[in-house]
N, CA, C and O atoms as a Maestro MAE file, in Angstrom:
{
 s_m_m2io_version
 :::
 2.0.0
}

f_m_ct {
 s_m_title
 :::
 protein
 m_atom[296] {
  # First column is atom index #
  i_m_mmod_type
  r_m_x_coord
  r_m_y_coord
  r_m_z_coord
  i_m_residue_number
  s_m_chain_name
  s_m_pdb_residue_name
  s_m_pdb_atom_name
  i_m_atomic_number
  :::
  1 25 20.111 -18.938 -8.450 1 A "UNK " " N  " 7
  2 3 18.758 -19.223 -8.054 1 A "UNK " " CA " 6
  3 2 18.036 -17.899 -7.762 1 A "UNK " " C  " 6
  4 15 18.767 -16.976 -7.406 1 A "UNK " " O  " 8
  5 25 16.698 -17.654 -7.858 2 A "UNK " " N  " 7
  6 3 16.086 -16.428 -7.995 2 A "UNK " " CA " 6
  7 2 16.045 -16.099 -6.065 2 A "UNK " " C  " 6
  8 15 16.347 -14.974 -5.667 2 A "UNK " " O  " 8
  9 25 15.807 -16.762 -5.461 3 A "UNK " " N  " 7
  10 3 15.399 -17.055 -4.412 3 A "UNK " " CA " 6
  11 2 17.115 -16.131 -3.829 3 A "UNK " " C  " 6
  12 15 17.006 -15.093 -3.176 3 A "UNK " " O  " 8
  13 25 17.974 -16.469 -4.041 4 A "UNK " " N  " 7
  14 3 19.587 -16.113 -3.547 4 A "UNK " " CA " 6
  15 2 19.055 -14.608 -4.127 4 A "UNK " " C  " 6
  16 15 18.790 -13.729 -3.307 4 A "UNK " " O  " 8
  17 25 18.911 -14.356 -5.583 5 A "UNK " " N  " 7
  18 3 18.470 -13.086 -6.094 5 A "UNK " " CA " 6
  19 2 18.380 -12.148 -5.528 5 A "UNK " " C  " 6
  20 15 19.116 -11.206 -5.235 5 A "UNK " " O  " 8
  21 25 17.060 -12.538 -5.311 6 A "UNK " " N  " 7
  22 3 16.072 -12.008 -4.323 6 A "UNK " " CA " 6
  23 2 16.308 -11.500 -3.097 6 A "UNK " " C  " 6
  24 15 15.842 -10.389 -2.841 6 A "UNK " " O  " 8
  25 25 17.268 -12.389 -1.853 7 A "UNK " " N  " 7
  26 3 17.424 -12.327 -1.078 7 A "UNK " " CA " 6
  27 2 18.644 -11.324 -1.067 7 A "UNK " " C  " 6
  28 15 18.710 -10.584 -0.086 7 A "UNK " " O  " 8
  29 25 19.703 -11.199 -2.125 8 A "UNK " " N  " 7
  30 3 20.792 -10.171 -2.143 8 A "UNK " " CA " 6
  31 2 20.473 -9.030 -2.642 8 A "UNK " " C  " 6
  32 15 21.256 -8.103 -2.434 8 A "UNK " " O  " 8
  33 25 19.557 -8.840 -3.231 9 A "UNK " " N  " 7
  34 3 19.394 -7.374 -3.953 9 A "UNK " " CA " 6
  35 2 17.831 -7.025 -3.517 9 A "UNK " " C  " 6
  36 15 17.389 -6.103 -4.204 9 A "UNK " " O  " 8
  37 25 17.094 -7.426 -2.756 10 A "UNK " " N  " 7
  38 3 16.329 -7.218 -2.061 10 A "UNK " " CA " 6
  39 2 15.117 -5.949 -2.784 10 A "UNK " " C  " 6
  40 15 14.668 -5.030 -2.098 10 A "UNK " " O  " 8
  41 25 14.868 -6.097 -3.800 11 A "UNK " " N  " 7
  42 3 14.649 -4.703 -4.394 11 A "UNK " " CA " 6
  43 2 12.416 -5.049 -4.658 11 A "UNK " " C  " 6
  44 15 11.817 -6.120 -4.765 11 A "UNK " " O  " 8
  45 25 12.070 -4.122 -4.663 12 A "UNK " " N  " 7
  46 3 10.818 -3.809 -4.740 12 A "UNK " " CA " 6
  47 2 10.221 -5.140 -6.099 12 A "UNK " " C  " 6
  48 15 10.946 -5.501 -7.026 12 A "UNK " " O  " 8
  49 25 9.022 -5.569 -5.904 13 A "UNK " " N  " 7
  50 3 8.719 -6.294 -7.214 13 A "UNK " " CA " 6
  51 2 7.132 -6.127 -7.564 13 A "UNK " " C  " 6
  52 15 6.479 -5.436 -6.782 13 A "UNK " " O  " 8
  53 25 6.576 -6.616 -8.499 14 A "UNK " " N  " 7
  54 3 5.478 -6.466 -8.559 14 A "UNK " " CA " 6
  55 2 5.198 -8.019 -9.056 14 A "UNK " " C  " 6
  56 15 5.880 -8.749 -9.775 14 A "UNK " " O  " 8
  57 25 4.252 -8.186 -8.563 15 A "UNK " " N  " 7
  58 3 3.692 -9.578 -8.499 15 A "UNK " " CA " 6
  59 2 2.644 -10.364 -8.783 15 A "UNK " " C  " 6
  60 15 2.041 -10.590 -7.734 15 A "UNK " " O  " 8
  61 25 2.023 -11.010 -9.911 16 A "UNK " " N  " 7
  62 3 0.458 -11.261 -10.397 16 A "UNK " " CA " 6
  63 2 0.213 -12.198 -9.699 16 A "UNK " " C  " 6
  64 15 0.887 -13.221 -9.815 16 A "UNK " " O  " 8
  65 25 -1.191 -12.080 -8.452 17 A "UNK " " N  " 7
  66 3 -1.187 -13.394 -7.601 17 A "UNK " " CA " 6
  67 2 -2.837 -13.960 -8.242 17 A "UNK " " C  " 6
  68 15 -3.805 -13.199 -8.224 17 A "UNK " " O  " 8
  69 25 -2.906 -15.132 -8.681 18 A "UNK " " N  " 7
  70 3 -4.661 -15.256 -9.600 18 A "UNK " " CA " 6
  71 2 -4.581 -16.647 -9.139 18 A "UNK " " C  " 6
  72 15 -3.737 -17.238 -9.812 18 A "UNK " " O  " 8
  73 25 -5.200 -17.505 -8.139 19 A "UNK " " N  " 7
  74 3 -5.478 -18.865 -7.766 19 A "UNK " " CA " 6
  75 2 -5.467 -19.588 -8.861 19 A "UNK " " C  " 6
  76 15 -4.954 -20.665 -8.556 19 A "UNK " " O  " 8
  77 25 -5.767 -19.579 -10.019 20 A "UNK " " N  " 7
  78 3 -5.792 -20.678 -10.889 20 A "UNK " " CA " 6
  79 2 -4.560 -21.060 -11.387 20 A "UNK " " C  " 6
  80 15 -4.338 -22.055 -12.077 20 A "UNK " " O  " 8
  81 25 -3.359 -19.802 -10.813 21 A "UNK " " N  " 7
  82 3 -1.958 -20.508 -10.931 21 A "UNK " " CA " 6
  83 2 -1.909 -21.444 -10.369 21 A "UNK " " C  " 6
  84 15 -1.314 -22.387 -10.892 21 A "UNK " " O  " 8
  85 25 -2.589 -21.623 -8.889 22 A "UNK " " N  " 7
  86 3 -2.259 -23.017 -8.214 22 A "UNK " " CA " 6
  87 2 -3.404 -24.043 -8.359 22 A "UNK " " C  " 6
  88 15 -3.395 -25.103 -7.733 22 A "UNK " " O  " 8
  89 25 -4.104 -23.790 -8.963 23 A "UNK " " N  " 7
  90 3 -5.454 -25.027 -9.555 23 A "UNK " " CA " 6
  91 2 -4.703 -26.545 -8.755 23 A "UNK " " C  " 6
  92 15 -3.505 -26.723 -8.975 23 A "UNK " " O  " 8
  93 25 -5.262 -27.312 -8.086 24 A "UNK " " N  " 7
  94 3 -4.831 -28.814 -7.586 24 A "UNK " " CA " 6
  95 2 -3.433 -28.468 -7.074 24 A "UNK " " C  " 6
  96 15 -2.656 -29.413 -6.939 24 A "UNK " " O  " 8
  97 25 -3.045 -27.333 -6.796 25 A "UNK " " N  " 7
  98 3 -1.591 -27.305 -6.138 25 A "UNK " " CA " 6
  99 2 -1.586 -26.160 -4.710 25 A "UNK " " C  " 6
  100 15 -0.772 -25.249 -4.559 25 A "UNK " " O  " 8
  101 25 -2.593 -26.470 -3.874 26 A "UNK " " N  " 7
  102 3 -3.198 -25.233 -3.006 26 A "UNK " " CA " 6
  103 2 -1.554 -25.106 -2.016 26 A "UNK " " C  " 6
  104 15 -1.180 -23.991 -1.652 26 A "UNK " " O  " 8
  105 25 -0.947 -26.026 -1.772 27 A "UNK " " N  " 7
  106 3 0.069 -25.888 -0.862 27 A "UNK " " CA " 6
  107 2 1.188 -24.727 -1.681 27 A "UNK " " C  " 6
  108 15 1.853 -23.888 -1.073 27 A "UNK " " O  " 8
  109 25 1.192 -24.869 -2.742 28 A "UNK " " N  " 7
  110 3 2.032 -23.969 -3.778 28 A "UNK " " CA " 6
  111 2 1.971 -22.645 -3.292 28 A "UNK " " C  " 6
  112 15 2.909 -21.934 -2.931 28 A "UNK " " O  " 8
  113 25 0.402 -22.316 -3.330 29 A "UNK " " N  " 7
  114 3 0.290 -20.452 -3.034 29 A "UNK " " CA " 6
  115 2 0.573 -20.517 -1.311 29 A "UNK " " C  " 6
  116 15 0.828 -19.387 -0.892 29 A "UNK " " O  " 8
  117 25 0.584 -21.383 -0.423 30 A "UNK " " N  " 7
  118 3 1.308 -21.487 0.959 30 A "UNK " " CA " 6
  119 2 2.136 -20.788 0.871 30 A "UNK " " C  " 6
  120 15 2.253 -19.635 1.286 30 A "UNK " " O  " 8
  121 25 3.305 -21.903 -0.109 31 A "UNK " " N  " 7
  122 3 4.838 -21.701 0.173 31 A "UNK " " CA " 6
  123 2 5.451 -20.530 -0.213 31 A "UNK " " C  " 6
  124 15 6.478 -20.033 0.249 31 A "UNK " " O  " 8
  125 25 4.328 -19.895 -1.611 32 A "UNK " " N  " 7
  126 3 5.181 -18.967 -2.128 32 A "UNK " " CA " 6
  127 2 4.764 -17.996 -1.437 32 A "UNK " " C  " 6
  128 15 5.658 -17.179 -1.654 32 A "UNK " " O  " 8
  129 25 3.821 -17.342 -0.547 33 A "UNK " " N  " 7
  130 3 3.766 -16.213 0.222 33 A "UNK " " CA " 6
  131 2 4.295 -16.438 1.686 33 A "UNK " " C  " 6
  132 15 4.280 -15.519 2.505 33 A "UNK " " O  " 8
  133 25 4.804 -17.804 2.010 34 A "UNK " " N  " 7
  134 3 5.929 -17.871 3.008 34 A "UNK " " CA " 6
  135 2 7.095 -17.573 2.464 34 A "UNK " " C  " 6
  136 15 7.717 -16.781 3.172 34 A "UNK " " O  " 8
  137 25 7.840 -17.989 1.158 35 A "UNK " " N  " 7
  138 3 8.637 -17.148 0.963 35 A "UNK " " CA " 6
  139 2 9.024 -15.807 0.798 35 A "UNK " " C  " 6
  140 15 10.056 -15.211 1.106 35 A "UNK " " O  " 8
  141 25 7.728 -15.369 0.112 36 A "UNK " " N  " 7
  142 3 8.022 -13.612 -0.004 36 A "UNK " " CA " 6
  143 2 7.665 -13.116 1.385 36 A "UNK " " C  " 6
  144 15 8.268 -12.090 1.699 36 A "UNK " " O  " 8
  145 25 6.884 -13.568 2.229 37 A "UNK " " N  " 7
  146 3 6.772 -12.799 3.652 37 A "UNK " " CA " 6
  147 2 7.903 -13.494 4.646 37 A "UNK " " C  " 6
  148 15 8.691 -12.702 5.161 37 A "UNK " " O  " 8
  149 25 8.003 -14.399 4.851 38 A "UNK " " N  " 7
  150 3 8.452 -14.606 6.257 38 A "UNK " " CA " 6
  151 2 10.181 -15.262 5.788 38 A "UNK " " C  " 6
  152 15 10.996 -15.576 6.656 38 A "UNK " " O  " 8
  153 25 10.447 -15.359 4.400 39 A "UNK " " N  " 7
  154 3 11.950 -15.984 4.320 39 A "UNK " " CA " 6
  155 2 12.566 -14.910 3.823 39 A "UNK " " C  " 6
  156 15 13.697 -14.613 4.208 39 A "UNK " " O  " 8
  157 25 11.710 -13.978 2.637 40 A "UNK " " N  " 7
  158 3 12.252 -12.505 2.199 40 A "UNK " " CA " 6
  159 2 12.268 -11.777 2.707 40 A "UNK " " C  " 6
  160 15 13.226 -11.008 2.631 40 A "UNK " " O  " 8
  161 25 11.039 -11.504 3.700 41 A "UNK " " N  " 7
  162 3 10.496 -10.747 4.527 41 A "UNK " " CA " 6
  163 2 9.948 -9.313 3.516 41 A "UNK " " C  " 6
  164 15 10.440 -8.235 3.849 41 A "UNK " " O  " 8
  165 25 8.932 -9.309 2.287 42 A "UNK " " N  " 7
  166 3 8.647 -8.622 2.050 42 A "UNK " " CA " 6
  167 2 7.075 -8.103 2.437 42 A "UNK " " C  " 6
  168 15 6.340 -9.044 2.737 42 A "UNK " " O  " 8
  169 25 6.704 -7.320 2.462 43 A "UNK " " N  " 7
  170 3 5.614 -6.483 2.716 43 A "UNK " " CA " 6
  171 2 4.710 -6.866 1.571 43 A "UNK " " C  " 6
  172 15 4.920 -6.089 0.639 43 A "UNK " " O  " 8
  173 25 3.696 -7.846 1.247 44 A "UNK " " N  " 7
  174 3 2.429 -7.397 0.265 44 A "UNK " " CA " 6
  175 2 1.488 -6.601 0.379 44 A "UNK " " C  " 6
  176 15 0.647 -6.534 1.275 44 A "UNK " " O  " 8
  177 25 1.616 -5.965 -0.557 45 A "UNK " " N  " 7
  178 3 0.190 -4.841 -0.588 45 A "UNK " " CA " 6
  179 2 -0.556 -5.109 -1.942 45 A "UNK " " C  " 6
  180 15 0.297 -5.391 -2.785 45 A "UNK " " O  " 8
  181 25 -1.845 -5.130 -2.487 46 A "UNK " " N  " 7
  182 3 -2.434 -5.138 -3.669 46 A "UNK " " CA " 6
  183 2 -2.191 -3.815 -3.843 46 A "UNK " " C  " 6
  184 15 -1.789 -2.949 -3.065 46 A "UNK " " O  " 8
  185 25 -2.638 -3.788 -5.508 47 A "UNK " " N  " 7
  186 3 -2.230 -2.123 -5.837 47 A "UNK " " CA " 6
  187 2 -3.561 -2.268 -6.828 47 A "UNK " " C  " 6
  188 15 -3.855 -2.727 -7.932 47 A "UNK " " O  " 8
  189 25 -4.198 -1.544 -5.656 48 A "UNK " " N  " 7
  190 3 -5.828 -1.309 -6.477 48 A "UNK " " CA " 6
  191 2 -6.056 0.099 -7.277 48 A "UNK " " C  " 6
  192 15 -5.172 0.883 -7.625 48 A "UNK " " O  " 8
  193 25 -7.708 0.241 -7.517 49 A "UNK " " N  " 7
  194 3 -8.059 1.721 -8.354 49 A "UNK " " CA " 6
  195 2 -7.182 2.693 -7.825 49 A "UNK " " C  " 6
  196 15 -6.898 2.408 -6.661 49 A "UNK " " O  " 8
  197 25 -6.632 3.746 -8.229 50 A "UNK " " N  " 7
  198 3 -6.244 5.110 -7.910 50 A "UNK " " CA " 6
  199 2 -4.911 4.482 -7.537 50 A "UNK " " C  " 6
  200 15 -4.601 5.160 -6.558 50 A "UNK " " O  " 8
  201 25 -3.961 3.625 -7.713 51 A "UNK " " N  " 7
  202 3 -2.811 3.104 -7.403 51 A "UNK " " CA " 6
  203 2 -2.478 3.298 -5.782 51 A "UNK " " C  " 6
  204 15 -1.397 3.455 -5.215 51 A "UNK " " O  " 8
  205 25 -3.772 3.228 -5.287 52 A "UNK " " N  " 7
  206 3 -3.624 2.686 -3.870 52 A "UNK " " CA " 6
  207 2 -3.094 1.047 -3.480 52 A "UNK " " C  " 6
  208 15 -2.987 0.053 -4.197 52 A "UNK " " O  " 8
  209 25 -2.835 1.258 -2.073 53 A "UNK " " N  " 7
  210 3 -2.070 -0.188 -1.689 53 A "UNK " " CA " 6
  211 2 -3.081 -0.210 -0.053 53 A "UNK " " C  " 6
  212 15 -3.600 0.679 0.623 53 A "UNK " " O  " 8
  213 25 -3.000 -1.504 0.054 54 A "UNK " " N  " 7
  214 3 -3.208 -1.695 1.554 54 A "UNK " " CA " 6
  215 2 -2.332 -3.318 1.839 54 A "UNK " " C  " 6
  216 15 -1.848 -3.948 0.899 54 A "UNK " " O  " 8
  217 25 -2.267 -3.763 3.195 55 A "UNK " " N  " 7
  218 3 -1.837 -4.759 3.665 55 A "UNK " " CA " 6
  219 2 -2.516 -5.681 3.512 55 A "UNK " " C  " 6
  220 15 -3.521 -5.492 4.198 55 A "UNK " " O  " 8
  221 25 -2.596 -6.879 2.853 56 A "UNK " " N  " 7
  222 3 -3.079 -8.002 2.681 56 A "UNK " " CA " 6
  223 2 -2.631 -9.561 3.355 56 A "UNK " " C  " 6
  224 15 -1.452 -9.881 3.511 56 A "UNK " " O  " 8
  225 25 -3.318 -10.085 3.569 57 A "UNK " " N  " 7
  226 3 -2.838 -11.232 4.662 57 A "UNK " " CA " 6
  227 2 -2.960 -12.772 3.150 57 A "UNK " " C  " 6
  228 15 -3.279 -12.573 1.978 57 A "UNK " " O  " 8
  229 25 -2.626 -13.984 3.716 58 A "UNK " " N  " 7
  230 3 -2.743 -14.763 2.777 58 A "UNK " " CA " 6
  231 2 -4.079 -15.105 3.011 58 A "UNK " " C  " 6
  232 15 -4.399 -15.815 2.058 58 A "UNK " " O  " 8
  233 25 -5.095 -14.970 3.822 59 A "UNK " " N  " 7
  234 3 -6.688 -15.413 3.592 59 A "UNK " " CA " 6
  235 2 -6.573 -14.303 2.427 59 A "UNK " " C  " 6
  236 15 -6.404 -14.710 1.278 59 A "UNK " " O  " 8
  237 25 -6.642 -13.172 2.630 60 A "UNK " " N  " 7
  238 3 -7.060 -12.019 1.719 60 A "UNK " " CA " 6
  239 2 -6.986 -12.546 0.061 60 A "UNK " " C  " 6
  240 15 -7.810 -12.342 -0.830 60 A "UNK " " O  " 8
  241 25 -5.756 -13.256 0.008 61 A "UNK " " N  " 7
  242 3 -5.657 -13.615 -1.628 61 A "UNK " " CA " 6
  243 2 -6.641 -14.971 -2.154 61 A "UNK " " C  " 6
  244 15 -7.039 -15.248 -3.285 61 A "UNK " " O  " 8
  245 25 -6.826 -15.601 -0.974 62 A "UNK " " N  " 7
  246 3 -7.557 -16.742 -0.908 62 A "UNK " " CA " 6
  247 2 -8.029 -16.931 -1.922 62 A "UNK " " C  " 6
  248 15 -7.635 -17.918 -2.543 62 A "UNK " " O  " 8
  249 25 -9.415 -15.777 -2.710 63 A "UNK " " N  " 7
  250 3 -9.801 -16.124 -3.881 63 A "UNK " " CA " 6
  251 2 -9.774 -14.755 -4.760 63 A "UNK " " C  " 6
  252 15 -9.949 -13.620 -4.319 63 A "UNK " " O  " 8
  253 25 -9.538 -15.090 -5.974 64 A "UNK " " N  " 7
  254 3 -9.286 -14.747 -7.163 64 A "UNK " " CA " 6
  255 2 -8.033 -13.879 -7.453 64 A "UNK " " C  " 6
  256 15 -7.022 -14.575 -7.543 64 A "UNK " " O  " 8
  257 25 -7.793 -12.361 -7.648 65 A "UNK " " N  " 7
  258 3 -6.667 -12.187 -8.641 65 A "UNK " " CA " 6
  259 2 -6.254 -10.747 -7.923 65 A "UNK " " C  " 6
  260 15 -7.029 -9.891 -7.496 65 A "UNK " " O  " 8
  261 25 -4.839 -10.737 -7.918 66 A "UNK " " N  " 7
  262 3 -4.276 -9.568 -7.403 66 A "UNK " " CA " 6
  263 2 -3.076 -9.050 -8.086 66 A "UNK " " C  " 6
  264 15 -2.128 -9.809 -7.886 66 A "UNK " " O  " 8
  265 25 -2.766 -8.028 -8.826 67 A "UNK " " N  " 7
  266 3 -1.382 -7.653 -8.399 67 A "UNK " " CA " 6
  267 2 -0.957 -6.975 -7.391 67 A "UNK " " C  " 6
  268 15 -1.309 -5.809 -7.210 67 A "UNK " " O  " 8
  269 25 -0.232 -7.544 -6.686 68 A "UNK " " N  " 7
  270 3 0.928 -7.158 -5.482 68 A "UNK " " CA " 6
  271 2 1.857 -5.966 -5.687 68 A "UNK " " C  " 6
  272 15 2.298 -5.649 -6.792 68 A "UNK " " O  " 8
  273 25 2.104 -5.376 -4.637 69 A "UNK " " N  " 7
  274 3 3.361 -4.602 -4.511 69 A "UNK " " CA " 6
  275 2 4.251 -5.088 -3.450 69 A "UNK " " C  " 6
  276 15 3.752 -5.049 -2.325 69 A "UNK " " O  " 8
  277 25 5.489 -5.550 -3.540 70 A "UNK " " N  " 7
  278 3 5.891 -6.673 -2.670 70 A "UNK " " CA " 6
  279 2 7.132 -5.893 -2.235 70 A "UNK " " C  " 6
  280 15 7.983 -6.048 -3.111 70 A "UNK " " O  " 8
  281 25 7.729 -4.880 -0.944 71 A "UNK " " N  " 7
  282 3 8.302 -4.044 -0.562 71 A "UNK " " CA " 6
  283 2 9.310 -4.720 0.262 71 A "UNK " " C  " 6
  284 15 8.839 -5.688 0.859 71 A "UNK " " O  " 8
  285 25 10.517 -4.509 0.468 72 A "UNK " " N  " 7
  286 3 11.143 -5.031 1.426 72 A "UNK " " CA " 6
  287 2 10.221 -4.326 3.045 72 A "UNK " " C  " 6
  288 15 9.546 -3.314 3.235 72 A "UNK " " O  " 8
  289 25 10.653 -5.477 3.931 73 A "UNK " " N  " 7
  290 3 10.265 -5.042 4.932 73 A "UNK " " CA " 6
  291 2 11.165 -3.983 5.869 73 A "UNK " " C  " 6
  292 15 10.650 -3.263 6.725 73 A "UNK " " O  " 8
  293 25 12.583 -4.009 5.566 74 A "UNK " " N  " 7
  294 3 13.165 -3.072 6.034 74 A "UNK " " CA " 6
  295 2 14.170 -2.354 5.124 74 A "UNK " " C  " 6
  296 15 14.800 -1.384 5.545 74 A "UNK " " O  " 8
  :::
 }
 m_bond[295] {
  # First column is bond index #
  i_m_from
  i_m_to
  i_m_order
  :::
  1 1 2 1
  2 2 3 1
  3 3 4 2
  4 3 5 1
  5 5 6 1
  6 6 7 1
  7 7 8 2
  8 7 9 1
  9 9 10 1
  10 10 11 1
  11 11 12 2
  12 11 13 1
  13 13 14 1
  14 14 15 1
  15 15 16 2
  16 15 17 1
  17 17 18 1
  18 18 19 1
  19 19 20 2
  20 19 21 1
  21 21 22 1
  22 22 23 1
  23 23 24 2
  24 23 25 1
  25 25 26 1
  26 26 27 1
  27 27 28 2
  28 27 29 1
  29 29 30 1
  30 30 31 1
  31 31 32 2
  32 31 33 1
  33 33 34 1
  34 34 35 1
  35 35 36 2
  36 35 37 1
  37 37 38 1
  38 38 39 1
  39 39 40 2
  40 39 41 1
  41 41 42 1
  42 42 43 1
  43 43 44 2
  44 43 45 1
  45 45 46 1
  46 46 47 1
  47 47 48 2
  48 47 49 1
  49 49 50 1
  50 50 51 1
  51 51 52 2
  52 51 53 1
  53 53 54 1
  54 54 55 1
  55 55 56 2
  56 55 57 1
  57 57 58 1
  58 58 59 1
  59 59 60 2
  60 59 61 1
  61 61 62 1
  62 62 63 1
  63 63 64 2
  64 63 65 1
  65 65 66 1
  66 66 67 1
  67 67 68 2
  68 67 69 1
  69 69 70 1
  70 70 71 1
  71 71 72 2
  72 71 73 1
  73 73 74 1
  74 74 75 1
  75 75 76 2
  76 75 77 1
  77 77 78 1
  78 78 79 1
  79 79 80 2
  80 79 81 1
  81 81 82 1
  82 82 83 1
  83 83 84 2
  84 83 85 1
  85 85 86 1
  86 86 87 1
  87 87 88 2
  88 87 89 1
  89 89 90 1
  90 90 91 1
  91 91 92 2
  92 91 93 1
  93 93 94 1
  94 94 95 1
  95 95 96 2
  96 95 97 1
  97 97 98 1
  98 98 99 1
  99 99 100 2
  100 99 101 1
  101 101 102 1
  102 102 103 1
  103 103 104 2
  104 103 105 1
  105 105 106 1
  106 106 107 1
  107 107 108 2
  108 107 109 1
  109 109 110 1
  110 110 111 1
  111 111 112 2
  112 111 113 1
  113 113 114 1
  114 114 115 1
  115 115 116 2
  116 115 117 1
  117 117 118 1
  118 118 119 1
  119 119 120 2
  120 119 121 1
  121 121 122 1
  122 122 123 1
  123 123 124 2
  124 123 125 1
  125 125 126 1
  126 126 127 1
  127 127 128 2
  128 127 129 1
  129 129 130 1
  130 130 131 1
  131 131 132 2
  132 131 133 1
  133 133 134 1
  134 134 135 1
  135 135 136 2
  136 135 137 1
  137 137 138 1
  138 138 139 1
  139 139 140 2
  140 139 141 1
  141 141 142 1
  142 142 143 1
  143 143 144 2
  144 143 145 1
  145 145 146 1
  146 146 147 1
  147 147 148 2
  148 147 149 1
  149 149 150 1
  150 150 151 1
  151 151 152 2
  152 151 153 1
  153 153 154 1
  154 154 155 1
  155 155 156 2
  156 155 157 1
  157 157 158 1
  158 158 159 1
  159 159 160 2
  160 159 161 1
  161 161 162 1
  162 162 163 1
  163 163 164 2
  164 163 165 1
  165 165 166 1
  166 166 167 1
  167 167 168 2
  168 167 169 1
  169 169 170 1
  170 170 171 1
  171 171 172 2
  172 171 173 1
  173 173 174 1
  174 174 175 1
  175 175 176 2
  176 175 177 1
  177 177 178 1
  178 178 179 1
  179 179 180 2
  180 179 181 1
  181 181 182 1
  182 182 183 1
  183 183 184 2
  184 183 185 1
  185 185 186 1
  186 186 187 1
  187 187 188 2
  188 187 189 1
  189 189 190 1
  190 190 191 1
  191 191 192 2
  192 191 193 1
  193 193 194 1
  194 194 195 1
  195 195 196 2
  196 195 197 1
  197 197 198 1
  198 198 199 1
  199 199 200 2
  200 199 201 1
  201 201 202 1
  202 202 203 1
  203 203 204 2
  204 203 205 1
  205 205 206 1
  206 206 207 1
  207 207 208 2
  208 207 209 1
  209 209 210 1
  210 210 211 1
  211 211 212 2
  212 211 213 1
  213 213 214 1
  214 214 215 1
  215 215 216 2
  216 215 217 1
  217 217 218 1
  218 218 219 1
  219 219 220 2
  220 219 221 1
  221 221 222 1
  222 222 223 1
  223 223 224 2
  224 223 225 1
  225 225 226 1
  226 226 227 1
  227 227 228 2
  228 227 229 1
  229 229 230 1
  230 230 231 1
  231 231 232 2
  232 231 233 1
  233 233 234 1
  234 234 235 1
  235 235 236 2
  236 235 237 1
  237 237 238 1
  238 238 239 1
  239 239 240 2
  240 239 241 1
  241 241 242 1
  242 242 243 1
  243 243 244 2
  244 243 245 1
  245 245 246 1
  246 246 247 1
  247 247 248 2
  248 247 249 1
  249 249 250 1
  250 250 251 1
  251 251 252 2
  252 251 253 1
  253 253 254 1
  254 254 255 1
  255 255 256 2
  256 255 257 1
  257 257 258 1
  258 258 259 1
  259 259 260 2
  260 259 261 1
  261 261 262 1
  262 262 263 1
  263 263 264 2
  264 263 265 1
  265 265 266 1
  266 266 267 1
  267 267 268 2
  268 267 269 1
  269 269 270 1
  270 270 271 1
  271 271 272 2
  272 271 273 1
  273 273 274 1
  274 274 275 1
  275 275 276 2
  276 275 277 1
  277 277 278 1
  278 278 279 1
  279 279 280 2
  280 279 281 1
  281 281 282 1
  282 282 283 1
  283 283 284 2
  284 283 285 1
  285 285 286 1
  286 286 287 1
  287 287 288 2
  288 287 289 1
  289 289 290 1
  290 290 291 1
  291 291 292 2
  292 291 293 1
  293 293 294 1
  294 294 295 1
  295 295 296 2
  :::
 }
}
């Protein structure tokens, strides 16, 4: 399971987050940034112009399109 994966090799990912993945499925983008934050415990950051990052919360993704940089937290 990716999720076991994930959780054993714990390694850096990059991540396309765009709401219309979850079109009529709003609980979906919930679960999956409870999993990468609070069950993986990874760090999201968008990775904007100049390959800057900052901390993003789940309102922040609320609407439209991000790629992530998704860091372990420790």
């Amino acid at each position: 399971m990716a999720r076991d994966t994930l959780a054993r090799f714990h390694r850096r990912l990059i991540v396309e987050w765009h709401n219309a993945f979850f079109d009529g499925r709003p609980e979906a983008a919930r679960a999956l940034y409870d999993l990468l934050t609070l069950v993986l415990g990874y760090r999201l950051r968008p990775i904007e112009p100049g390959a800057t990052t900052r901390p993003v919360t789940f309102m922040d993704l609320a609407h439209g399109h991000s790629d992530l940089l998704c860091a372990p937290s420790s």
